[in-house]
Short mmCIF file of the C-alpha atoms (twelve columns), coordinates in Angstrom:
data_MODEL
# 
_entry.id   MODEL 
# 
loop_
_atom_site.group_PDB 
_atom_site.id 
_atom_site.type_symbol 
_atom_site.label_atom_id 
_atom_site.label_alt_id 
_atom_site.label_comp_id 
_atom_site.label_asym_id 
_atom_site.label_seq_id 
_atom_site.Cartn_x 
_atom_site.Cartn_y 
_atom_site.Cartn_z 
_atom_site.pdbx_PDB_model_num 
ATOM 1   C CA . UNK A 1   0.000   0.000   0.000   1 
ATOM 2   C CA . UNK A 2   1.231   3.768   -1.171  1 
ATOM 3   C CA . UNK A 3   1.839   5.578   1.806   1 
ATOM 4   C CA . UNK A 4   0.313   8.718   2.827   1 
ATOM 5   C CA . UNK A 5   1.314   11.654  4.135   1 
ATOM 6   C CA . UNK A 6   -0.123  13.378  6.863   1 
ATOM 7   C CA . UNK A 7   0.496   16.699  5.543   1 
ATOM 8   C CA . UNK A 8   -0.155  17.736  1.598   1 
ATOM 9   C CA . UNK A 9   0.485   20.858  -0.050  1 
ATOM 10  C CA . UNK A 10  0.113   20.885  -3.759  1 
ATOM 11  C CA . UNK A 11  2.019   23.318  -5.370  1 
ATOM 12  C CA . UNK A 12  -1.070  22.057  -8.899  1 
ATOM 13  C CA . UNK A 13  -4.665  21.828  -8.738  1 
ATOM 14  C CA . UNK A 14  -5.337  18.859  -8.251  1 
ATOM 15  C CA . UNK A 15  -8.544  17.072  -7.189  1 
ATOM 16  C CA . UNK A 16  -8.273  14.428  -4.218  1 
ATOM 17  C CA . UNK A 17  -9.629  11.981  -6.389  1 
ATOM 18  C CA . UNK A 18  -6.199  11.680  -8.052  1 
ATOM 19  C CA . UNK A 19  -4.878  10.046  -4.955  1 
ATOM 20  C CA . UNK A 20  -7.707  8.347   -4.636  1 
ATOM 21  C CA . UNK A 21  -7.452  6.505   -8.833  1 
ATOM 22  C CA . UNK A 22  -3.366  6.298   -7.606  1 
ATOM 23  C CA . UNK A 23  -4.764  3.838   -4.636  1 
ATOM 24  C CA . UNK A 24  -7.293  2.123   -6.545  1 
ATOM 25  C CA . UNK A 25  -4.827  1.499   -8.766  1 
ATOM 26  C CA . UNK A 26  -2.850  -0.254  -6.244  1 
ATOM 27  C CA . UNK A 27  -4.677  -2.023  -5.588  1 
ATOM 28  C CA . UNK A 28  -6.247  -3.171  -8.263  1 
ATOM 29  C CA . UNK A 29  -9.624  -2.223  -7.654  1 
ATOM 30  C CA . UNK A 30  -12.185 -0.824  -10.274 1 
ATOM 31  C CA . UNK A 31  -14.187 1.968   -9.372  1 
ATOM 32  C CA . UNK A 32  -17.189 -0.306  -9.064  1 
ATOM 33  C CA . UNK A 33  -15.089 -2.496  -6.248  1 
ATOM 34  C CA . UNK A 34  -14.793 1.100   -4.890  1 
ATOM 35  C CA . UNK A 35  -18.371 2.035   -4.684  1 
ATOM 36  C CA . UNK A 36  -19.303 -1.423  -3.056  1 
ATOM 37  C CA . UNK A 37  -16.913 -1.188  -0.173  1 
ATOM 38  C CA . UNK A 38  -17.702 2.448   0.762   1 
ATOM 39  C CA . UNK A 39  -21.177 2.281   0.329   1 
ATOM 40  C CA . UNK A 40  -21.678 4.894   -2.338  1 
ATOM 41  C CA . UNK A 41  -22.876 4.497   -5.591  1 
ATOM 42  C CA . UNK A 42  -20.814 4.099   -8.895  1 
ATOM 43  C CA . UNK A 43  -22.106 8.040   -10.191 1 
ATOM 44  C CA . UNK A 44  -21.391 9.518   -6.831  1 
ATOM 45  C CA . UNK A 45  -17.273 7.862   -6.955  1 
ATOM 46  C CA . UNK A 46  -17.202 9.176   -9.891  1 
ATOM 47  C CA . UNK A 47  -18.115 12.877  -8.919  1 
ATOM 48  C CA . UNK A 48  -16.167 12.059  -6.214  1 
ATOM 49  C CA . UNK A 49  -12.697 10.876  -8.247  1 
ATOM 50  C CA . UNK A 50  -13.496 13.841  -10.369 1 
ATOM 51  C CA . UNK A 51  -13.608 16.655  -8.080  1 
ATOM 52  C CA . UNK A 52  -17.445 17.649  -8.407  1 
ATOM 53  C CA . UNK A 53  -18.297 15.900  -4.970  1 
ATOM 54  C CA . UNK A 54  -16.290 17.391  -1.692  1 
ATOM 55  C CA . UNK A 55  -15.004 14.936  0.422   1 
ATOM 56  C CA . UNK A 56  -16.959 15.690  4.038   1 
ATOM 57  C CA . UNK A 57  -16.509 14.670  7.630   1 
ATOM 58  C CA . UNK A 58  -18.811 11.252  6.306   1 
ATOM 59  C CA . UNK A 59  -16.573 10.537  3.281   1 
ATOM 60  C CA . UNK A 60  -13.659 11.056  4.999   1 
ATOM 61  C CA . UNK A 61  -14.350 8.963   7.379   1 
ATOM 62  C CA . UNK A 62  -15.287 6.257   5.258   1 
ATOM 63  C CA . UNK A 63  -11.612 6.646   3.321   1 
ATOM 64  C CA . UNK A 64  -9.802  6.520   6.031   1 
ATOM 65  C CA . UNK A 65  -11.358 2.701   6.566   1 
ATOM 66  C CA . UNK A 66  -11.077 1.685   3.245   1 
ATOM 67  C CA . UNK A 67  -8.347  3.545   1.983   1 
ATOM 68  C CA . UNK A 68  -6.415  4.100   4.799   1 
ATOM 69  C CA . UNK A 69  -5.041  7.252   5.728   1 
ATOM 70  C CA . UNK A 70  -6.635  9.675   8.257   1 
ATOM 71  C CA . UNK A 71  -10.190 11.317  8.393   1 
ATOM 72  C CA . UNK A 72  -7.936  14.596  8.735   1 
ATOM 73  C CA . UNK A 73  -5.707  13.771  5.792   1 
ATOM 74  C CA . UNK A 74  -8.720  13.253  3.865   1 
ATOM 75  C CA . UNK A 75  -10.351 16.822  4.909   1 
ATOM 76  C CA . UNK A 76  -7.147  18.925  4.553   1 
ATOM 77  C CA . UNK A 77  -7.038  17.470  1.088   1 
ATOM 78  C CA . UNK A 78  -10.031 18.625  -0.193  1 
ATOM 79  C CA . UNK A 79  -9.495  21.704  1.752   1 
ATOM 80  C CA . UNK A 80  -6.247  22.305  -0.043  1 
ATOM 81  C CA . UNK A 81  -7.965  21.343  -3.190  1 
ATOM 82  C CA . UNK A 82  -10.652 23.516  -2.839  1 
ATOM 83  C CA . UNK A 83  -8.941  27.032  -1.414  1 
ATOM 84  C CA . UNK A 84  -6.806  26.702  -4.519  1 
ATOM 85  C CA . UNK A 85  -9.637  26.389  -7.119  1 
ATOM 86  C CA . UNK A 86  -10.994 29.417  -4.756  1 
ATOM 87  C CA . UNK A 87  -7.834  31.464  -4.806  1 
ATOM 88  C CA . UNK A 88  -7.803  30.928  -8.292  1 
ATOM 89  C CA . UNK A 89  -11.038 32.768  -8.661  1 
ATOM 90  C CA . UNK A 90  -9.968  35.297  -6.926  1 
ATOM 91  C CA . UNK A 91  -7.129  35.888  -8.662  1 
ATOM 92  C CA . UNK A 92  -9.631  36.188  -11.667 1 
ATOM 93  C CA . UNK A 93  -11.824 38.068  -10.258 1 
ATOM 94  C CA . UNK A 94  -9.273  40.696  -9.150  1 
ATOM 95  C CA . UNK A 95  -7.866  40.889  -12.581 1 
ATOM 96  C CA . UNK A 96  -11.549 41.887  -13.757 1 
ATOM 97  C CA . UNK A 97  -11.042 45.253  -11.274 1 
ATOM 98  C CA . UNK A 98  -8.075  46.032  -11.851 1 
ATOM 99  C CA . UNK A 99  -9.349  49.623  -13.761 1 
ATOM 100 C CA . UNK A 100 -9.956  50.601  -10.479 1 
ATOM 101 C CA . UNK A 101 -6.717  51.281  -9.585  1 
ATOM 102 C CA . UNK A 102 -6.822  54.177  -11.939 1 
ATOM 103 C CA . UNK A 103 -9.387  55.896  -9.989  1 
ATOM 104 C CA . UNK A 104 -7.214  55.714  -6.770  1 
ATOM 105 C CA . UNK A 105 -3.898  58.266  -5.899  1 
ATOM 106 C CA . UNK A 106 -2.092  55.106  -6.227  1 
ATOM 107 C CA . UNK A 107 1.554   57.292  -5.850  1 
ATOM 108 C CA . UNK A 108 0.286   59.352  -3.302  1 
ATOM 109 C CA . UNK A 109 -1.229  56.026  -1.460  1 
ATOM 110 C CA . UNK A 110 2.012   54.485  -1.464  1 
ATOM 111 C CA . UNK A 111 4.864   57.212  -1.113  1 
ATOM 112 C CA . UNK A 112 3.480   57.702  2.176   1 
ATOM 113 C CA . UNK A 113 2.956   54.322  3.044   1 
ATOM 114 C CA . UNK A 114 -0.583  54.054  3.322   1 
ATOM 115 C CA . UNK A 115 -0.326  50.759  1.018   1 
ATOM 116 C CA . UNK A 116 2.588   48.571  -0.225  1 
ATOM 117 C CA . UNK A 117 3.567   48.612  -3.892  1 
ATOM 118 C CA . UNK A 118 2.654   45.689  -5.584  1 
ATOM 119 C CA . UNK A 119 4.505   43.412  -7.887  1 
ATOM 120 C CA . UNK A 120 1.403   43.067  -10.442 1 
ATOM 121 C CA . UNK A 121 -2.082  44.867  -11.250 1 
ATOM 122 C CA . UNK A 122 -3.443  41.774  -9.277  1 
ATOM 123 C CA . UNK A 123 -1.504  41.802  -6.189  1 
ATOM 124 C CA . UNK A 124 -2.041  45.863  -5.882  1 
ATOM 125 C CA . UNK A 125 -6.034  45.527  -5.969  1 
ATOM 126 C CA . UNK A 126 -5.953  43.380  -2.799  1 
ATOM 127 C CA . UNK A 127 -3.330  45.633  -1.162  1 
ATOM 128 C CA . UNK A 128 -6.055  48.389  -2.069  1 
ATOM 129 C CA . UNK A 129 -8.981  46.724  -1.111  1 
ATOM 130 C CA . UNK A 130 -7.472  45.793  2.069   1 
ATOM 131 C CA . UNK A 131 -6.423  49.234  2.738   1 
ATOM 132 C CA . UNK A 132 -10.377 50.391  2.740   1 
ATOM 133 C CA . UNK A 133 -11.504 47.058  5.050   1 
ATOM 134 C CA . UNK A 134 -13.443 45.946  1.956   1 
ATOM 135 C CA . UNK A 135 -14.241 42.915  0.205   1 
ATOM 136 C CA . UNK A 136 -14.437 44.204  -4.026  1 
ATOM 137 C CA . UNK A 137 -15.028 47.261  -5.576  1 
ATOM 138 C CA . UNK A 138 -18.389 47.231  -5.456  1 
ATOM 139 C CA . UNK A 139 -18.447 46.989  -2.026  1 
ATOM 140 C CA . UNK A 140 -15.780 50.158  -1.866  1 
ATOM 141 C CA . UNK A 141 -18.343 52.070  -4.111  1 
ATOM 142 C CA . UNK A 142 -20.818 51.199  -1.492  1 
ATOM 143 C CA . UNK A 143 -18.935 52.168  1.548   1 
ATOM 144 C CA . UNK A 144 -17.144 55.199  0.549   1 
ATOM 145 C CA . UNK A 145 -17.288 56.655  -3.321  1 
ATOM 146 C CA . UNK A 146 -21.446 56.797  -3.101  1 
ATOM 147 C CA . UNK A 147 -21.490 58.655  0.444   1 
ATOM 148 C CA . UNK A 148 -18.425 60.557  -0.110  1 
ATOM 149 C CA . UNK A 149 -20.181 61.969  -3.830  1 
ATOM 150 C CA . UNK A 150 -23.372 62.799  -1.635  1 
ATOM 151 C CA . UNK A 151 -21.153 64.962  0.974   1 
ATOM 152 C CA . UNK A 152 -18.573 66.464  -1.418  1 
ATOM 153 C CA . UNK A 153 -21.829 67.659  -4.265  1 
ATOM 154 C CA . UNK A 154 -22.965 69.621  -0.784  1 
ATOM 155 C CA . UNK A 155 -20.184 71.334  -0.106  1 
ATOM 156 C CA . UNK A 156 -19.440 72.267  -4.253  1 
ATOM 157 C CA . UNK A 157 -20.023 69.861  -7.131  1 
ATOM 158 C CA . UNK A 158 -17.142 70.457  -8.695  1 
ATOM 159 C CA . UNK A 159 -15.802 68.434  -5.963  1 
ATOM 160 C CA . UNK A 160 -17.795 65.263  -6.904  1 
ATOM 161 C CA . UNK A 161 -14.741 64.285  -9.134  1 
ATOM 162 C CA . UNK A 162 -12.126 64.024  -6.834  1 
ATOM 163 C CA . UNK A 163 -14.168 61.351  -4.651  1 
ATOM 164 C CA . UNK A 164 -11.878 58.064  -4.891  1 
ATOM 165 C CA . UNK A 165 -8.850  60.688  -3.618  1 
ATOM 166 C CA . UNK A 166 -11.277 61.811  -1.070  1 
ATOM 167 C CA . UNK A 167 -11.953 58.230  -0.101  1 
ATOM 168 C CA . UNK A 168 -8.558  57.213  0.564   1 
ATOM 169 C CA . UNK A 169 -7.242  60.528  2.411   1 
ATOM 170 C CA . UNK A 170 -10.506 59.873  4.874   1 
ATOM 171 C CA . UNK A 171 -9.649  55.970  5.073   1 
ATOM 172 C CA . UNK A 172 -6.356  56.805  6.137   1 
ATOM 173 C CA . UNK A 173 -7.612  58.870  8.748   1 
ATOM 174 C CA . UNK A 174 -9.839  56.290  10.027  1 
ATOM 175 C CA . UNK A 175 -6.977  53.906  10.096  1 
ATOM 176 C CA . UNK A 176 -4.398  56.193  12.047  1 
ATOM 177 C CA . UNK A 177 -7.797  57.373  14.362  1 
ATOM 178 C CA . UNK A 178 -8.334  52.881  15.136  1 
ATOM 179 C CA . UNK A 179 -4.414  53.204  16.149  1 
ATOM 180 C CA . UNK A 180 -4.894  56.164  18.123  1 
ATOM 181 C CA . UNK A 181 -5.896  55.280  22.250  1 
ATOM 182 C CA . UNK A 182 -8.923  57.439  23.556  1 
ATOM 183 C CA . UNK A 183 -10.499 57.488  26.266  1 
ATOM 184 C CA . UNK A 184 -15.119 57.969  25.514  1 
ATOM 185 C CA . UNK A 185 -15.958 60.939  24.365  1 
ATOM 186 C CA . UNK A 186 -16.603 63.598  27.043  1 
ATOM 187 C CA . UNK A 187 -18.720 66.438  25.729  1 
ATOM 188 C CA . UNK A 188 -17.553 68.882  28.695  1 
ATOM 189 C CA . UNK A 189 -14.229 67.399  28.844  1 
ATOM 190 C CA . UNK A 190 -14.315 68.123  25.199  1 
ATOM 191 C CA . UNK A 191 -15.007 72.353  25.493  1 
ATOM 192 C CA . UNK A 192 -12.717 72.781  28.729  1 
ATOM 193 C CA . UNK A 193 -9.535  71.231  26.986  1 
ATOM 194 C CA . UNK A 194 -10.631 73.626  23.967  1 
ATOM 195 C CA . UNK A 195 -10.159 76.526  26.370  1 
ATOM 196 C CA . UNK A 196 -6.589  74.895  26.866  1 
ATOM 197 C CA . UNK A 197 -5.527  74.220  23.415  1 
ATOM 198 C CA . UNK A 198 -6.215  78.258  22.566  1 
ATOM 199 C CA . UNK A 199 -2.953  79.170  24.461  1 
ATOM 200 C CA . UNK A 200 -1.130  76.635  22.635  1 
ATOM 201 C CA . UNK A 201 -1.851  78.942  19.405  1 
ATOM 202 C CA . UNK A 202 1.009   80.474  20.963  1 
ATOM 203 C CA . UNK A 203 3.319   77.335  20.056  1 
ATOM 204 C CA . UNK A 204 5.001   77.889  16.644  1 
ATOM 205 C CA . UNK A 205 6.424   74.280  16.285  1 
ATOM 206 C CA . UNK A 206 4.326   72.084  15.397  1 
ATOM 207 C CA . UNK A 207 6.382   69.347  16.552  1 
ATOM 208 C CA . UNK A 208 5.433   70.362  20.369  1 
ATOM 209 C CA . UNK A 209 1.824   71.684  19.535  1 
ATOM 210 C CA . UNK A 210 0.580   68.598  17.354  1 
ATOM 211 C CA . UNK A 211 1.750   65.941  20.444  1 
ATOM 212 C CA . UNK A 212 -0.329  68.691  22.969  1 
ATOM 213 C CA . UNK A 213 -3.100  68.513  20.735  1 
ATOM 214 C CA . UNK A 214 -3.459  64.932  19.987  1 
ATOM 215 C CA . UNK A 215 -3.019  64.082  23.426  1 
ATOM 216 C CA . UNK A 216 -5.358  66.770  24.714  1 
ATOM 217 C CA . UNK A 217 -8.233  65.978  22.495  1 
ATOM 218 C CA . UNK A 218 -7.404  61.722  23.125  1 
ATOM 219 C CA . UNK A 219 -8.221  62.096  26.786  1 
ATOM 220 C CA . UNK A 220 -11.855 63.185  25.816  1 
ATOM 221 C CA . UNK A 221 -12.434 61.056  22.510  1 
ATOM 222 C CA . UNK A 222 -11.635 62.471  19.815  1 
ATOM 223 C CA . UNK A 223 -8.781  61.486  17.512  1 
ATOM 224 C CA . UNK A 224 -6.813  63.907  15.702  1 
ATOM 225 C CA . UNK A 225 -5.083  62.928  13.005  1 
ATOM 226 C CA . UNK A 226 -3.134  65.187  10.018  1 
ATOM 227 C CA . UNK A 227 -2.464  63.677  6.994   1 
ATOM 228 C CA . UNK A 228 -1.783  64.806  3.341   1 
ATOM 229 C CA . UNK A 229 -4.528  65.118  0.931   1 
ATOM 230 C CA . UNK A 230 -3.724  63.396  -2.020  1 
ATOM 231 C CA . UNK A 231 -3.561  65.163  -5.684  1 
ATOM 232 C CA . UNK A 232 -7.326  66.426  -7.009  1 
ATOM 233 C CA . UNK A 233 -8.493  66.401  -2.730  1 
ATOM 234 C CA . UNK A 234 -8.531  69.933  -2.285  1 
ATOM 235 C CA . UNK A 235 -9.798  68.755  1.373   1 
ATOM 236 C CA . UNK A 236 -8.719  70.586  4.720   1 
ATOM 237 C CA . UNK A 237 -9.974  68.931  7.270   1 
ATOM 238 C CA . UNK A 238 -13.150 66.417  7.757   1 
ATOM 239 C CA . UNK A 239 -15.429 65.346  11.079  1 
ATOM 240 C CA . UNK A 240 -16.836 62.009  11.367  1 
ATOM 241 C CA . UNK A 241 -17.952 59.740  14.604  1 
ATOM 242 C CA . UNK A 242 -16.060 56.411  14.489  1 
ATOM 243 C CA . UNK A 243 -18.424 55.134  17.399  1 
ATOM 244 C CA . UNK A 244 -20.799 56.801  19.514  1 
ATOM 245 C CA . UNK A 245 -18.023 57.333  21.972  1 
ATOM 246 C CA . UNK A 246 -14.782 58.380  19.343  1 
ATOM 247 C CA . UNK A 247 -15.322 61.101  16.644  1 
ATOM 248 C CA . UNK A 248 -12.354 61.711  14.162  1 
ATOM 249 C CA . UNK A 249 -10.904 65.101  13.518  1 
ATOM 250 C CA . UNK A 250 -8.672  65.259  10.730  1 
ATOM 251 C CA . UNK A 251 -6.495  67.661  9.125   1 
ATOM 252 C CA . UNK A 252 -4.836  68.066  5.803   1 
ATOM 253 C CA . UNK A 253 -1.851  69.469  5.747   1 
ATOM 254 C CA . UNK A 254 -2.705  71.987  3.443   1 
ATOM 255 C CA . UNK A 255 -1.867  75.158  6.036   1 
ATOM 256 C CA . UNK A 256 0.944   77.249  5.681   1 
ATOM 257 C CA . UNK A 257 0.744   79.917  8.296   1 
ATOM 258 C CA . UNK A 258 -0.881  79.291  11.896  1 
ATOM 259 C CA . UNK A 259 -4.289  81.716  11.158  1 
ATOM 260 C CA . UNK A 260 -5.663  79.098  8.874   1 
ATOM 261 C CA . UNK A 261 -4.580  76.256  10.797  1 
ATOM 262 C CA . UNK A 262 -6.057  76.872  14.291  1 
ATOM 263 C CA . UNK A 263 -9.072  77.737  12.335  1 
ATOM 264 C CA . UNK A 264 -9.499  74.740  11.006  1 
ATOM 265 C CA . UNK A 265 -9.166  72.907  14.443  1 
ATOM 266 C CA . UNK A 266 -11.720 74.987  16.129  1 
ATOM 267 C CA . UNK A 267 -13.844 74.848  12.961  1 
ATOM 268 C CA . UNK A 268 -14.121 70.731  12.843  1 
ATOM 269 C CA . UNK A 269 -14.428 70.891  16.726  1 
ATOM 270 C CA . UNK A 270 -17.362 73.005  16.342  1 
ATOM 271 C CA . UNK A 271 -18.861 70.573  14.161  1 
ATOM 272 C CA . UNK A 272 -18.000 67.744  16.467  1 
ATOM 273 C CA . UNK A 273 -20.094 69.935  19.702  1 
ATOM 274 C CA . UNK A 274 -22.912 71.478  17.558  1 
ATOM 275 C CA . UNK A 275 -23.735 68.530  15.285  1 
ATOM 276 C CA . UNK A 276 -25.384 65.297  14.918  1 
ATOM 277 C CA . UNK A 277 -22.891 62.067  15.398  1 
ATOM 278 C CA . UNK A 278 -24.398 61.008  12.095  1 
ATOM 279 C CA . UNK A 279 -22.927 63.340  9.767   1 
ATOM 280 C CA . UNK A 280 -19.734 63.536  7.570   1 
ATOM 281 C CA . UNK A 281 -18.160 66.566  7.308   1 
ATOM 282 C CA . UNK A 282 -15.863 67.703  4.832   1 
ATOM 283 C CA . UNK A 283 -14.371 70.440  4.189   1 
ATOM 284 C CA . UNK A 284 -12.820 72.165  0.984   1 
ATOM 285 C CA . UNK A 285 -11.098 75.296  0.187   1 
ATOM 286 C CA . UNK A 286 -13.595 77.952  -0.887  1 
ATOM 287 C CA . UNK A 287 -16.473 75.689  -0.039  1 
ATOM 288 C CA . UNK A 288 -18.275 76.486  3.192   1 
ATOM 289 C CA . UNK A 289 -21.976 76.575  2.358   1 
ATOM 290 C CA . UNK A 290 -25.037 75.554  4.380   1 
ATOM 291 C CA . UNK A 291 -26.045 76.264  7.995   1 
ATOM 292 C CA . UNK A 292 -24.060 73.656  9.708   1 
ATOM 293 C CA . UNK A 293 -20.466 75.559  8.063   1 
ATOM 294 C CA . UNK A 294 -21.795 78.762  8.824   1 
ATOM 295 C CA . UNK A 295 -22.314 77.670  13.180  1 
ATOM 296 C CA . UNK A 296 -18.985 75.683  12.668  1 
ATOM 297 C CA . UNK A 297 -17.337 78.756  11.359  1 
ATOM 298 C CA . UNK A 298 -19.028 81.381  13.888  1 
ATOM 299 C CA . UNK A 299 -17.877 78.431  16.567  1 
ATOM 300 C CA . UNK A 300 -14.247 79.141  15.646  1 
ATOM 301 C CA . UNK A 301 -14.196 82.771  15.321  1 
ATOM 302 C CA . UNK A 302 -15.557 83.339  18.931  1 
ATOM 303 C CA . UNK A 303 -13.812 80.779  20.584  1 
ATOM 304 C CA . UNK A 304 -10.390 82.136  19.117  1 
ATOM 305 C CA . UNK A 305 -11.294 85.572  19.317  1 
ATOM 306 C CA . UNK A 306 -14.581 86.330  21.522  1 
ATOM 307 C CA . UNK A 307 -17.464 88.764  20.382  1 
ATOM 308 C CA . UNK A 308 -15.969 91.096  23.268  1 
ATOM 309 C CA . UNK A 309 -12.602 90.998  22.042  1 
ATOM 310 C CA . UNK A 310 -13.641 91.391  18.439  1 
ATOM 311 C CA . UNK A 311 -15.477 94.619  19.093  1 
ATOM 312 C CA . UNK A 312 -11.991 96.185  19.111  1 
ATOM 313 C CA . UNK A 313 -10.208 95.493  16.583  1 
ATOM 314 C CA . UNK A 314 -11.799 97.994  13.831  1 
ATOM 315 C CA . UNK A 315 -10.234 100.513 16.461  1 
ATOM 316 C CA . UNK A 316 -6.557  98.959  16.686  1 
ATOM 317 C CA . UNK A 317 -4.210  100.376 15.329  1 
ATOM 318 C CA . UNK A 318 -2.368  98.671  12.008  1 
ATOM 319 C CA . UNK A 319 0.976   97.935  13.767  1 
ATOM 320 C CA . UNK A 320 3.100   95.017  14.300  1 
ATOM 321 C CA . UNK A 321 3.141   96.305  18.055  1 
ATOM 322 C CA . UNK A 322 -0.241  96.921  18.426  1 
ATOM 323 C CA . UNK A 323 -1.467  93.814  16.928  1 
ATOM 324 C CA . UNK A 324 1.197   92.050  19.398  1 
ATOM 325 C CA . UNK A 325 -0.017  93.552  22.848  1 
ATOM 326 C CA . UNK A 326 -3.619  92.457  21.871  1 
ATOM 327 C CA . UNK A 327 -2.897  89.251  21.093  1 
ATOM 328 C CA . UNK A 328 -1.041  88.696  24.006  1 
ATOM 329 C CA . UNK A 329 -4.088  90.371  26.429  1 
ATOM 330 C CA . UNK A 330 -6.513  87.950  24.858  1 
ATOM 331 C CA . UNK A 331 -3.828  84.976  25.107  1 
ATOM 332 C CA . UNK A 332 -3.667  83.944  21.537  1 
ATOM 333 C CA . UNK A 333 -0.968  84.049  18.492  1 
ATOM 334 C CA . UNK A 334 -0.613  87.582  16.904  1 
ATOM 335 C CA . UNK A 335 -1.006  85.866  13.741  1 
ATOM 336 C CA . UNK A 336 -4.332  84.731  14.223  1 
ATOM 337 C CA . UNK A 337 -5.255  88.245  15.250  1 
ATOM 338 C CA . UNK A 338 -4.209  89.480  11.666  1 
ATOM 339 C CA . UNK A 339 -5.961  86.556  9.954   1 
ATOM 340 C CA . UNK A 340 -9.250  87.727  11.701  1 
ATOM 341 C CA . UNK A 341 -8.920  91.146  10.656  1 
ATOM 342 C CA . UNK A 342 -7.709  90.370  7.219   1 
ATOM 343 C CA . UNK A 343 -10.932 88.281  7.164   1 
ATOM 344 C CA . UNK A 344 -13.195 90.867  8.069   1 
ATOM 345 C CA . UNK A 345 -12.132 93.617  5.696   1 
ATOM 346 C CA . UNK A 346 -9.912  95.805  8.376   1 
ATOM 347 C CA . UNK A 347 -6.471  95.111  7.277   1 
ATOM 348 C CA . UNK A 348 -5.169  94.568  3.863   1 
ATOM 349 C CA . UNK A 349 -4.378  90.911  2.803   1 
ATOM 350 C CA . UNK A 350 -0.670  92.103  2.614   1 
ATOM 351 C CA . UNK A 351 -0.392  93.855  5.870   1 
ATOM 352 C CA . UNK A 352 1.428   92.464  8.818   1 
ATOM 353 C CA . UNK A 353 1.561   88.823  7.406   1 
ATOM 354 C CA . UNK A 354 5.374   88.942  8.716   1 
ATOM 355 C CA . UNK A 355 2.931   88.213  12.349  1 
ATOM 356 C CA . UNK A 356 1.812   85.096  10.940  1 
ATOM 357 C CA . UNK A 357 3.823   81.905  12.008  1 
ATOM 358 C CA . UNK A 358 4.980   80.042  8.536   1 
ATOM 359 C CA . UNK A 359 5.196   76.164  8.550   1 
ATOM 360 C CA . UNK A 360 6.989   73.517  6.322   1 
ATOM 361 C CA . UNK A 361 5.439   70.337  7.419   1 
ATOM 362 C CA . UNK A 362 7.495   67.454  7.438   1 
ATOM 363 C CA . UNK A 363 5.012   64.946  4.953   1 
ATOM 364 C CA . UNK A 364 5.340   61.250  5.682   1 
# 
């Protein structure tokens, strides 16, 4: 009698009922010999011998007595047999979607790591799909390019384009939010470590600020995370609730002096205090439209600069040293001072920039 081995690991398809002809052969047995002594009959051994009937716990059992071998070699046989016919369909299938992956910022997605190069077209779909937690395209349209068209046609639909760039500059931050520890959202918690984080407008390295605010925000649920926006995502920041006790706040890295920047922060964490946990915000340059924008964007400007305080500046005077000594009575960065009055119409858009605090972000 052949023997068997325990463990088998075709590196070919092919069908357990090969071993199973190689024993019969053996022994000299016809198929019809076969079907008598395990019981089945001579149309089912042949399914069987040809791959069209799985061996299960029954059959194996019954080929283990009459064949020899074990019940388990029988199983992890067809197993084998049947994840590679399966793989192989796969592979197929993946080859069909492999279009996609001219949708996607494919350079952008993998310069910065957020997926491996692949070797092949093939190979580089399931790195992508993998990437998004998704099982095919479809599914990806589902899950993010059909929501994310819905939200970025609100905010402008010229953005509606861009979506798939969109889709995997959010996914990202999703991914870095899972990896990020926080502690359930605390509403309060939330507003009094806002009131903190103002004075650390004052902080012009970003390498101390960004570790304060992460930190900061993580011991009352939410996850900030800054990433770079992709080619075509003209994005600078987005809001979305993970779970009903861990909301994401992300931010591009689009911001190049500190006016826009803390903006932005106090923007998304208006949405995050004055809106629904349902929502998706996103947010594009030159696209703030709609009700929710226009609280998230009143939130901001009186939390960095309060009604009060704002009631003087049409009377300060235009002055690097003026602008400094009210900035540092209301305890925030001259250069967000300038940014507010630049916004409102009382300074010139090239007046007293030198105020604002520059950045070069280190990307990736």
């Amino acid at each position: 009698m052949a023997e068997i081995a325990a463990q088998f690991e075709p590196k070919w398809v092919s069908p357990p009922g090969d071993t199973i002809l190689d024993l019969l052969e053996e022994r000299g047995w016809p198929q019809t010999e076969f079907a008598e002594r395990t019981g089945y009959t001579a149309k089912h051994v042949s399914l069987l011998i040809n791959g069209k009937a799985s061996i299960t716990e029954d059959t194996a059992f019954r080929l283990e007595r009459v064949l020899g071998g074990t019940a388990g070699f029988w199983l992890s046989r067809e197993a084998k047999y049947r994840e590679i016919i399966a793989r192989q369909s796969e592979q197929a299938s993946l080859r069909s979607q492999s279009h996609w992956l001219r949708e996607l910022p494919l350079a952008h997605m993998i310069k910065y790591e957020w997926v491996s190069k692949a070797a092949d077209k093939t190979t580089q779909v399931s790195e992508c799909l993998s990437f998004f937690g998704v099982a095919s395209v479809d599914a990806w349209r589902n899950k993010y390019a059909e929501p994310l068209a819905l939200a970025a046609f609100k905010s402008s639909p010229r953005y509606r384009k861009n979506v798939p760039a969109i889709a995997a500059w959010l996914r990202q931050g999703e991914k870095a939010a899972m990896n990020l520890d926080c502690e359930r959202f605390d509403r309060g918690g939330f507003k009094a470590e806002l009131k903190n984080l103002r004075n650390l407008t004052n902080e012009s390295d970003p390498a101390l600020f960004v570790a304060g605010l992460t930190e900061a925000c993580a011991r009352v649920g939410v996850a900030v995370v800054f990433e770079p926006a992709p080619p075509g995502c003209p994005v600078t920041g987005a809001t979305k609730w993970l779970t009903n006790g861990k909301a994401l706040l992300m931010l591009s890295l689009r911001y190049k002096s500190n006016d826009h920047l803390w903006f932005a922060f106090f923007h998304e964490a208006g949405h995050i205090l004055l809106h629904g946990k349902k929502m998706l915000f996103l947010e594009f340059a030159g696209a703030l439209d709609g009700k929710n924008e226009e609280e998230a964007d009143r939130f901001a400007s009186d939390f960095l600069i309060s009604p009060g305080d704002a009631a003087a500046l049409p009377f300060l005077a235009h002055t690097a040293a003026s602008v400094t000594a009210f900035a540092r009575k209301i305890g925030v960065a001259p250069g967000i001072v300038v940014g507010r009055m630049q916004h409102d119409g009382l300074l010139p858009m090239n007046y007293l920039n030198k105020l604002k605090v520059r950045y070069r972000w280190q990307e990736g």
